[in-house]
C-alpha positions as CSV (number, residue, x, y, z in Angstrom):
1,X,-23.2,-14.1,12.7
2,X,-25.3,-12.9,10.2
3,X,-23.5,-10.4,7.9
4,X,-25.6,-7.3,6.7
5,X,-22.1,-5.2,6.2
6,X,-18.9,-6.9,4.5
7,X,-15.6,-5.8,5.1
8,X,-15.5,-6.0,0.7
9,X,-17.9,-6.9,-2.1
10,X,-16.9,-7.4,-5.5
11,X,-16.7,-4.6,-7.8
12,X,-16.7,-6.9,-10.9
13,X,-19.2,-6.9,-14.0
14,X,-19.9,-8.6,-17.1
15,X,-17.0,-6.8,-18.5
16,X,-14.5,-8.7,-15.7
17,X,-16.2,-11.8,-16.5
18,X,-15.8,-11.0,-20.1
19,X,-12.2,-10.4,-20.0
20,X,-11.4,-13.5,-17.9
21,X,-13.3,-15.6,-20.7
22,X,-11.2,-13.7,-23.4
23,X,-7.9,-14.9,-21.6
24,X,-9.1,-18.4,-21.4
25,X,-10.1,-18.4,-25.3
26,X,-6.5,-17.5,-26.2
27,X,-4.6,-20.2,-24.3
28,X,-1.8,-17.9,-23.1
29,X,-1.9,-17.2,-19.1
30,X,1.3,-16.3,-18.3
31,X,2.4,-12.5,-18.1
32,X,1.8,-11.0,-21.4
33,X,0.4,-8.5,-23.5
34,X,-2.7,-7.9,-20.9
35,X,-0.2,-7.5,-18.2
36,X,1.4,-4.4,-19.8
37,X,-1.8,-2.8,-21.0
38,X,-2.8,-2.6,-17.7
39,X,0.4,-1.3,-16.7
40,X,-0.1,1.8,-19.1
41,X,-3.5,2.5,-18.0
42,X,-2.6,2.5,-14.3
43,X,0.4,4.9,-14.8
44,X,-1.5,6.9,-16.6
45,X,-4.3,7.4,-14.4
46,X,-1.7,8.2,-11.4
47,X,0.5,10.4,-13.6
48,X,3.5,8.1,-13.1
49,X,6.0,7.0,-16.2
50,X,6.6,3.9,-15.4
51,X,4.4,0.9,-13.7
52,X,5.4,-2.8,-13.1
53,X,2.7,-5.2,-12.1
54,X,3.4,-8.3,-9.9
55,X,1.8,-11.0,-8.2
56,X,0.6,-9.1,-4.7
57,X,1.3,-5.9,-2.6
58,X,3.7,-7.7,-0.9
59,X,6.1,-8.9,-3.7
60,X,5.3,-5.1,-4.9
61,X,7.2,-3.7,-1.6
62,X,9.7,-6.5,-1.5
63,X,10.9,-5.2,-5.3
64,X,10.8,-1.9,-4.1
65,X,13.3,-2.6,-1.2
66,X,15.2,-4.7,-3.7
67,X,16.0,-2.1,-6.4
68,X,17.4,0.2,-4.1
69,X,20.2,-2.5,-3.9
70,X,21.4,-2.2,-7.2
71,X,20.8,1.3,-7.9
72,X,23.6,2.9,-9.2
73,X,22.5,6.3,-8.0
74,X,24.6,6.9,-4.8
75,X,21.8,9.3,-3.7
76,X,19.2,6.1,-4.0
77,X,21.3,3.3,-3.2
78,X,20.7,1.4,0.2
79,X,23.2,-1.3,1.8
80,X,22.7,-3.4,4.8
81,X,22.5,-1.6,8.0
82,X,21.4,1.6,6.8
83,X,18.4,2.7,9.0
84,X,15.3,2.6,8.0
85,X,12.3,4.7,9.6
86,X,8.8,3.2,9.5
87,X,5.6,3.2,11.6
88,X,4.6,1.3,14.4
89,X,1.0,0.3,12.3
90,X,0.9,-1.0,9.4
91,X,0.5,-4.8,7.7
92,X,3.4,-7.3,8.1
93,X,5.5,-7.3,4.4
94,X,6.0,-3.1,4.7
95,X,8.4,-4.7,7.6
96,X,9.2,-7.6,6.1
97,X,11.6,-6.7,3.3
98,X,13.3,-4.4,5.4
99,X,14.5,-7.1,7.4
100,X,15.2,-9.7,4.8
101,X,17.8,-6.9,2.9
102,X,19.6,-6.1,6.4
103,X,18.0,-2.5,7.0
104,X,17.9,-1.3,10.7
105,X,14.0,-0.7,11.5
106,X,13.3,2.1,13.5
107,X,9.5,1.9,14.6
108,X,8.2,5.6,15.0
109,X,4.6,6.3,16.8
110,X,1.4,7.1,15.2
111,X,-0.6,9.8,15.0
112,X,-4.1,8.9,17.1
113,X,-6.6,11.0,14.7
114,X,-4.8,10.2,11.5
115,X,-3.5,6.8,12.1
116,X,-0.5,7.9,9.9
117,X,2.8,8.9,11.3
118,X,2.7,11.5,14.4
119,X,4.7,13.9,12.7
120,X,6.4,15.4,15.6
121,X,8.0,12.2,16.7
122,X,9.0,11.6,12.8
123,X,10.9,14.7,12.8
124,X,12.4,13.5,16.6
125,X,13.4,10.2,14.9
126,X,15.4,11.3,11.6
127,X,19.6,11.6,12.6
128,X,22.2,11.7,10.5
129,X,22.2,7.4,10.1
130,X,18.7,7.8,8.7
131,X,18.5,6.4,4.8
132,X,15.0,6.1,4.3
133,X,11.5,6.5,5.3
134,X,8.8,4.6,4.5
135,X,5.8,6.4,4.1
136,X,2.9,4.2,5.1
137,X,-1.2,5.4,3.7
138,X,-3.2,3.6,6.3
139,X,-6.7,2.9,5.5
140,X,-6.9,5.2,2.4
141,X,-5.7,8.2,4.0
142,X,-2.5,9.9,2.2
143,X,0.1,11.1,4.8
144,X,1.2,15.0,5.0
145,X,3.7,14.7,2.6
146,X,4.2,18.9,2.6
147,X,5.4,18.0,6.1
148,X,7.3,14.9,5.2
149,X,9.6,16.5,2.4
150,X,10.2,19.7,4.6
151,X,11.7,17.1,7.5
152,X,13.9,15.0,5.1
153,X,14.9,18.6,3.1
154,X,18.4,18.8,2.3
155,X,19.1,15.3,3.3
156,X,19.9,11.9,1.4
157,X,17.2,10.1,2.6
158,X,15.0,7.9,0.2
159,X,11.0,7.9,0.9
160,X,9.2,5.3,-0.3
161,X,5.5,4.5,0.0
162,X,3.4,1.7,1.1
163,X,0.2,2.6,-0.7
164,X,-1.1,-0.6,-0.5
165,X,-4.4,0.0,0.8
166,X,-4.8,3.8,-0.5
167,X,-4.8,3.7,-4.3
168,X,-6.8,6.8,-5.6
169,X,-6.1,8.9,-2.4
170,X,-4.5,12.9,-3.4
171,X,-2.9,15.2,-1.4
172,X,-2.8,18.6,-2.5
173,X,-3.9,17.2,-6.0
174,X,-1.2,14.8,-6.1
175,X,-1.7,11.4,-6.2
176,X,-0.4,8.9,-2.8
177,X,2.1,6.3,-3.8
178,X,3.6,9.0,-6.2
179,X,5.8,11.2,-3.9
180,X,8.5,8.9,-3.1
181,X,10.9,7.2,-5.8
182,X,8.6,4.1,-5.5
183,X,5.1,3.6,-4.5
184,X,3.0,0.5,-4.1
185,X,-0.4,-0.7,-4.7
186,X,-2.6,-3.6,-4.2
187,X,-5.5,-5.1,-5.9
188,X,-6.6,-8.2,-4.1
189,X,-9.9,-8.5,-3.6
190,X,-10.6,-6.2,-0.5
191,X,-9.0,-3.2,-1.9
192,X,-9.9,-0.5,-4.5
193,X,-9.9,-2.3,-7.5
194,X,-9.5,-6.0,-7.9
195,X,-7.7,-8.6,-10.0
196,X,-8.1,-11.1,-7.9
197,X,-4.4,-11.3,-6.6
198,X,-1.9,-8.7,-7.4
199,X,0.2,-5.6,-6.7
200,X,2.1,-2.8,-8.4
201,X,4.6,-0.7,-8.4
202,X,5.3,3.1,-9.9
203,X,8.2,5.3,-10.5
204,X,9.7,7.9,-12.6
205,X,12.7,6.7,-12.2
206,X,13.7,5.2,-15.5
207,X,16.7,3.0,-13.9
208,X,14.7,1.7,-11.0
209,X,12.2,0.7,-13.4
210,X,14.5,-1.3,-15.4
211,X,16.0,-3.1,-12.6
212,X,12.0,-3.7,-11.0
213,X,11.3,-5.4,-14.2
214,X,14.5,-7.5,-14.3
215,X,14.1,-8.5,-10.3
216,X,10.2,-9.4,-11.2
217,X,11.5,-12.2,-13.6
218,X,14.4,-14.3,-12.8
219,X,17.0,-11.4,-12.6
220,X,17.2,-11.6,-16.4
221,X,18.1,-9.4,-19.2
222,X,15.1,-11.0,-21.4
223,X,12.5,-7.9,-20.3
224,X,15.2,-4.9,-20.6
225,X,15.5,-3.1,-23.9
226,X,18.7,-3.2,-26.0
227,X,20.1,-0.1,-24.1
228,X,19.5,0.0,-20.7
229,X,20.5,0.7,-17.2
230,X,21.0,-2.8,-15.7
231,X,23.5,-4.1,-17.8
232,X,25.5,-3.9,-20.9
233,X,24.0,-3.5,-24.1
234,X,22.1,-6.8,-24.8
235,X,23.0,-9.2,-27.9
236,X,20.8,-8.6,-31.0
237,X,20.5,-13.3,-30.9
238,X,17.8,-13.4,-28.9
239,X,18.8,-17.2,-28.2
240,X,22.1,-15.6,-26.7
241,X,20.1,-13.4,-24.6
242,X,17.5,-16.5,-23.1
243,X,18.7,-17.1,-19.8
244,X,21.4,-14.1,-19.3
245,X,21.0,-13.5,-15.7
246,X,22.6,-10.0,-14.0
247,X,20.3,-9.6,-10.6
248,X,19.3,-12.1,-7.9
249,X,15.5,-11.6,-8.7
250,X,12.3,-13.6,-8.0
251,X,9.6,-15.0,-10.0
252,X,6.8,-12.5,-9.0
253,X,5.3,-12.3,-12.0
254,X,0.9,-11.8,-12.4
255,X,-0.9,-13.7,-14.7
256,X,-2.8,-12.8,-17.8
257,X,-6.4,-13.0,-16.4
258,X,-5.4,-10.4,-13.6
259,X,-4.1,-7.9,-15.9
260,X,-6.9,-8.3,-18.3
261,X,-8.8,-7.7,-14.8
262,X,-6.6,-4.8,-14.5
263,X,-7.6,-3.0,-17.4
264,X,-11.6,-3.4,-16.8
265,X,-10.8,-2.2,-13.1
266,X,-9.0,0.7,-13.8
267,X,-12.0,2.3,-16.3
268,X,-14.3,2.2,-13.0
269,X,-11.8,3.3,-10.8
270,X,-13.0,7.2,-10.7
271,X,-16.5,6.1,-9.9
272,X,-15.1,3.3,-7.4
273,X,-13.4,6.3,-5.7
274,X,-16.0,9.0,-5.8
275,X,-18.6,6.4,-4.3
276,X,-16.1,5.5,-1.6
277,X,-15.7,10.0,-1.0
278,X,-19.5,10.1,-0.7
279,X,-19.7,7.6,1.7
280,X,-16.9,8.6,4.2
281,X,-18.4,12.1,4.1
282,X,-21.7,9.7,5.2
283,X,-19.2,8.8,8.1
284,X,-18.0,12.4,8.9
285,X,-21.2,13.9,9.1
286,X,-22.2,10.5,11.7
287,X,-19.5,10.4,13.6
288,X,-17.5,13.3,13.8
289,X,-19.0,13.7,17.6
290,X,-19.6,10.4,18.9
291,X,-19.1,10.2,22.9
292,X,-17.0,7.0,22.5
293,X,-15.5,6.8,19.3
294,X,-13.1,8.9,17.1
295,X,-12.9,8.4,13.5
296,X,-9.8,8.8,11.2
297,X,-8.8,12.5,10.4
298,X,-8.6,13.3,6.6
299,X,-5.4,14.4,5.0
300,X,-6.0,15.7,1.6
301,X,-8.1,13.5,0.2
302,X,-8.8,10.4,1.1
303,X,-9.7,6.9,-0.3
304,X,-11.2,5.6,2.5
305,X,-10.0,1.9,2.3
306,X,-12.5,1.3,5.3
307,X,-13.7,3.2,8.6
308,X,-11.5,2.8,11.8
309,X,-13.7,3.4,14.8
310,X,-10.9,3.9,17.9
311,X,-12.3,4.5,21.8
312,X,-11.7,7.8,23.3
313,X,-9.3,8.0,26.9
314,X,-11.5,7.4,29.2
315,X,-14.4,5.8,28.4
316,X,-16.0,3.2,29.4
317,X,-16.5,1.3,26.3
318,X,-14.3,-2.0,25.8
319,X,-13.3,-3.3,22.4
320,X,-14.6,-7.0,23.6
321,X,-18.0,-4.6,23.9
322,X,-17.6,-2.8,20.9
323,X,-17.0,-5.6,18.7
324,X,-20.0,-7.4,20.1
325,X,-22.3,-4.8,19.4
326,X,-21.1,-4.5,15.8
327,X,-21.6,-8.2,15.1
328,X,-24.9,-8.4,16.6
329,X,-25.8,-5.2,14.5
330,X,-24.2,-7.5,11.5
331,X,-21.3,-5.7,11.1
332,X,-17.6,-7.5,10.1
333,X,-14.8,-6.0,11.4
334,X,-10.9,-6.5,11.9
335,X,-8.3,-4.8,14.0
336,X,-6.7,-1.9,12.2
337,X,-4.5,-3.0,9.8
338,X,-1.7,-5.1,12.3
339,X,-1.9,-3.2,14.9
340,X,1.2,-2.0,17.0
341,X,3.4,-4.4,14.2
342,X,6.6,-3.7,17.5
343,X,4.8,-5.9,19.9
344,X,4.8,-9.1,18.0
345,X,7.0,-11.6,18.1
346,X,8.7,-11.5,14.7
347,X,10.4,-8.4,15.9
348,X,12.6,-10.6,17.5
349,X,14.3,-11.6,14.2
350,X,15.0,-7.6,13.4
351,X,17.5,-5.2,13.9
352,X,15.3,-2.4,15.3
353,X,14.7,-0.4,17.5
354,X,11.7,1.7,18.9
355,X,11.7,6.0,18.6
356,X,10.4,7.3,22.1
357,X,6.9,5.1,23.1
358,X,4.3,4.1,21.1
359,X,1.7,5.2,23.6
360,X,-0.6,5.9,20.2
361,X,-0.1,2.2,18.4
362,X,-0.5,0.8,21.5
363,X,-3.8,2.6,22.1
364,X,-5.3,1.8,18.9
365,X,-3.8,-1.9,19.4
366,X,-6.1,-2.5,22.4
367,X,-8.9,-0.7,21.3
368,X,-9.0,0.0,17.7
369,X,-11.0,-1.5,14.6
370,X,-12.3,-1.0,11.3
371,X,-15.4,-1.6,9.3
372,X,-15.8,-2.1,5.4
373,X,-16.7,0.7,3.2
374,X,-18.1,-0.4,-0.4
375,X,-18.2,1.2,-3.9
376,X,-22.2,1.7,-3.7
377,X,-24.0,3.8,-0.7
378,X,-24.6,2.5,2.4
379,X,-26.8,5.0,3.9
380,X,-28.1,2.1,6.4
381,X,-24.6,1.3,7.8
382,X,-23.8,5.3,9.2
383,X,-27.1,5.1,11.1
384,X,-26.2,1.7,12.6
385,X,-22.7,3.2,13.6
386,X,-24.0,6.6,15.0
387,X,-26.7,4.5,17.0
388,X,-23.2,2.7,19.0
């Protein structure tokens, strides 16, 4: 197959290649100073107070399931078998963590048009054993969190977000990944901004924060400040202090060269995301009638990660046919994200259980996909796909 449109190109320059060089010059690799300069500049550019980066979007949603452990908030604090809302698309480790802490997974349906949750069968789901939702972006489109907080109003339930794949995306002028008490983000190389490997985490929450940075390294003390929520007061010996361990944490830590990636990344990310806009409006105005195909439904703004092309009921069109004529017009595509995640099985392993049917996963399971969308203009691509 000859490939004329990429699922991802690089978004790198001379000032990437620049920063790598500067990183290998100074001899020091492991997390450091880079590290927490991107940090800054990536909370500041979502509006969030606090940012830790790790080594991938996954590790980012396994600390975010993790901190919830050893909150001391009782309105935060998961413990195992608290259920645990998600939905039925999405990529393997927004499940994954779930299961490894003990939550009860309750898979919830889609919604066709958005590919985010159906809202009506969210509301349907929630009882009075539900502890959290996670809030899944899928494909750079933000859910309707409006909708979301008024179902979980006046309730203790925690919503988190897997923002994994929609970093830049707003609704109602807010930033996705920012209206739970953790969101997370990744930059490997297919997504919005790269660094290579790597993933992220935000919060406001100062004490979530502190344990996130403590469960990123080892469990230990050696990254808290002096005062802090983790622990007790930490000795002023810093020897005393080198392997003080309070959490059962991980070694998820990134590496110099990705946050000195990091900070190059995030200066182009407001042009990365406007070129991205222009394009799916490209789509909108291609698409937005096609016999065959429907494409994803905006919510506030999107991001546009890629372009999911799913068949209508009752056409005549296959996938196996679809697919074929994309790759022969040099197109590379995937499945949507994992596709109806309930179906594999993994799901043997979990406690969960399934809200109603997921007529709507299923549907975009058997004949759903997605094409790249790039950082530049691809005028040529919207033709090719409104020619289908």
């Amino acid at each position: 197959m000859n490939i004329k449109f990429p699922l991802a190109t690089s978004s790198w320059g001379q000032e990437e290649q620049d920063a790598m060089q500067r990183v290998i010059a100074s001899g020091m690799y492991s997390m450091g100073a880079n590290v927490q300069a991107f940090e800054q500049d990536f909370s500041k550019y979502l509006g969030s107070k606090h940012c830790v980066m790790v080594n991938s979007g996954s590790s980012a949603n396994l600390l975010m399931v993790a901190a919830l452990f050893y909150t001391k908030n009782p309105k935060l604090k998961l413990k195992r078998g608290d259920e645990v809302i998600v939905p039925a698309v999405s990529w393997s480790t927004t499940y994954y963590p779930l299961y490894q802490y003990g939550l009860k997974v309750k898979f919830v349906d889609i919604d066709l048009n958005t590919l985010n949750y159906d809202l009506e069968q969210l509301a349907e789901a929630v009882t009075h054993k539900t502890r959290a939702i996670m809030a899944v972006n899928l494909l750079g489109n933000p859910n309707d969190f409006g909708r979301i907080e008024e179902i979980i109003a006046g309730r203790d339930i925690v919503l988190m977000e897997d923002n994994c794949e929609s970093l830049g995306a707003t609704y109602q002028g807010k930033q996705a990944g920012t209206f739970g008490v953790m969101g997370t983000y990744s930059s490997f190389f297919s997504h919005h901004i790269a660094t290579m490997e790597g993933g992220l985490i935000v919060t406001d929450d100062e004490e979530i924060y502190q344990i996130i940075l403590s469960l990123r390294a080892h469990g230990w003390t050696r990254n808290l400040p002096k005062q802090n929520h983790v622990c007790s007061d930490k000795s002023d010996d810093p020897f005393e202090e080198s392997w003080r361990f309070v959490l059962p944490g991980y070694n998820v830590r990134p590496l110099e060269i990705e946050g000195a990636l990091g900070v190059e990344q995030v200066k182009r990310l407001p042009l990365l995301i406007e070129e991205r806009r222009k394009n799916g409006k490209l789509l909108q105005a291609a698409m937005h009638a096609h016999p065959d195909l429907i494409i994803q439904q905006e919510i506030g703004e999107s991001s546009w990660f890629g372009f999911s092309l799913v068949i209508r009921h009752g056409s005549q069109l296959t996938r196996k046919a679809l697919v074929q004529k994309l790759q022969d017009m040099g197109f590379e595509c995937r499945p949507i994200v994992a596709g109806n995640f309930a179906k594999n099985e993994v799901v043997k392993y979990f406690d969960s259980e399934v809200h109603g049917t997921l007529k709507n996963a299923e549907h975009i399971d058997q004949n759903g996909l997605f094409v790249g969308n790039h950082h530049f203009p691809i005028p040529e691509a919207f033709a090719a796909l409104a020619s289908l």
